[in-house]
C-alpha positions in Angstrom: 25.2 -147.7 -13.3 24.8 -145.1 -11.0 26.2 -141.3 -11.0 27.8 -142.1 -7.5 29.3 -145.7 -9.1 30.7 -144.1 -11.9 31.9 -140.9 -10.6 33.8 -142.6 -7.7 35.3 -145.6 -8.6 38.5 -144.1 -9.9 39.0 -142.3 -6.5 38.2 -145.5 -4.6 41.2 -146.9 -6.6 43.3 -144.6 -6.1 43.0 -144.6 -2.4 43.2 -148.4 -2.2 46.5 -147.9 -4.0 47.8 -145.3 -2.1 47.2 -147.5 1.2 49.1 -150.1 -0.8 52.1 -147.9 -1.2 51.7 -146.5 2.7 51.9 -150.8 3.3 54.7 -151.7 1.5 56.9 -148.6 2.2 55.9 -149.5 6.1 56.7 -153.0 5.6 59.9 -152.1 3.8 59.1 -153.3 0.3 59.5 -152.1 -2.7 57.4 -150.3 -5.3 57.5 -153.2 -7.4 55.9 -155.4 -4.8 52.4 -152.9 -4.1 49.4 -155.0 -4.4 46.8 -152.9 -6.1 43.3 -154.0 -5.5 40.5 -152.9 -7.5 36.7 -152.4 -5.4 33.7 -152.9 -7.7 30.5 -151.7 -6.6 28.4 -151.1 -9.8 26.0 -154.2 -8.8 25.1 -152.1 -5.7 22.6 -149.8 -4.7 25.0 -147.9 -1.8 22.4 -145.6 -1.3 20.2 -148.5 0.6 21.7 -150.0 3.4 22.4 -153.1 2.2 24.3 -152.2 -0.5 26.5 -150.0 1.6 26.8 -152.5 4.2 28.0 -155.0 1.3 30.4 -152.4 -0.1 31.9 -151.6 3.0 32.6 -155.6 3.3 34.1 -155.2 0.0 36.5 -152.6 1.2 37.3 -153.9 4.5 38.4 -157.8 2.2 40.3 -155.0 -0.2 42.0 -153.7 3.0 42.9 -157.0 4.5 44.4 -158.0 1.0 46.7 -154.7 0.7 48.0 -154.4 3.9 48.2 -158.0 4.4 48.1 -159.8 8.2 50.7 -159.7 10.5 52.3 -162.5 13.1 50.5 -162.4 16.4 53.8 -162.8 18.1 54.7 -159.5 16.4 53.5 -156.8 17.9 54.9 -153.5 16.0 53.9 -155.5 12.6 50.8 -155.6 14.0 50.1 -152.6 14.7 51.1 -151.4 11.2 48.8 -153.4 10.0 46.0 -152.6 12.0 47.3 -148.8 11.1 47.6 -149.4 7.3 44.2 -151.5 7.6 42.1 -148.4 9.4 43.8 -145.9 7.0 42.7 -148.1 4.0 39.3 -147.9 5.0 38.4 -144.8 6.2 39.9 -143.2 3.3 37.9 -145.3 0.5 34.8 -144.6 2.7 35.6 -140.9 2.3 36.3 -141.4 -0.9 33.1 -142.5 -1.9 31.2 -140.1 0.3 27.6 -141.7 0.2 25.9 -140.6 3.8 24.6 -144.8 3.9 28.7 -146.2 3.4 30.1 -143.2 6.0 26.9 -144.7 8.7 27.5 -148.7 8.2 31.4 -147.3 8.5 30.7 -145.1 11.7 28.6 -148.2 13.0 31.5 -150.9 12.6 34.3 -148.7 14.3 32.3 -147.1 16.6 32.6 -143.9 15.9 30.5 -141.3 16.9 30.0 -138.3 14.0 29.8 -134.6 14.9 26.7 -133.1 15.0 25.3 -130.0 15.0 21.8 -129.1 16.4 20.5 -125.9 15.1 17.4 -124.7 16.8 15.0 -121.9 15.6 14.7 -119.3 18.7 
């Protein structure tokens, strides 16, 4: 097992189960219904981009499970979900803060990083 494995799965937890509490109090349920779900990635290199790609799979099933699917008739409930879904996954990939995960991440939501160009003059 890896530092990066070991030093970050607890967070990863956590932040899957806090996306389960943002669900269920959005949904209206109570505590007692959360769905916790638990992301293993000590079988992956998440350095390589394989493994990240895998892991971010793993989150994005993790997400789907926690915040659940919504009626396509329904459009708020929808869009909660989609919400809850987005929020799940963004904050496990912070969470585990690998450069390869945050990339495979950026590259499936389209989202353009920041960058700073510093130039010797």
């Amino acid at each position: 097992m890896n530092n990066i494995t070991h030093n970050t799965r607890k967070p990863l937890r956590m932040v899957l189960a806090a996306a389960a509490v943002f669900a269920a109090f959005a949904a209206g349920a109570h505590a007692d219904d959360v769905l916790n779900v638990h992301v293993k990635y000590g079988d992956l290199n998440v350095g390589t981009q394989a493994g990240a790609t895998v892991l971010y799979q793993r989150i994005r099933q993790a997400a789907d499970q926690v915040c659940g699917k919504a009626d396509v008739r329904d459009l708020a409930g929808a869009a909660r979900v989609q919400a809850c879904t987005g929020q799940a996954i963004a904050a496990a990939v912070a969470a585990v803060g690998v450069p390869t995960l945050t990339a495979v991440y950026d590259a499936k939501t389209g989202v353009n990083p920041n960058r700073i160009n510093v130039a010797a003059r």
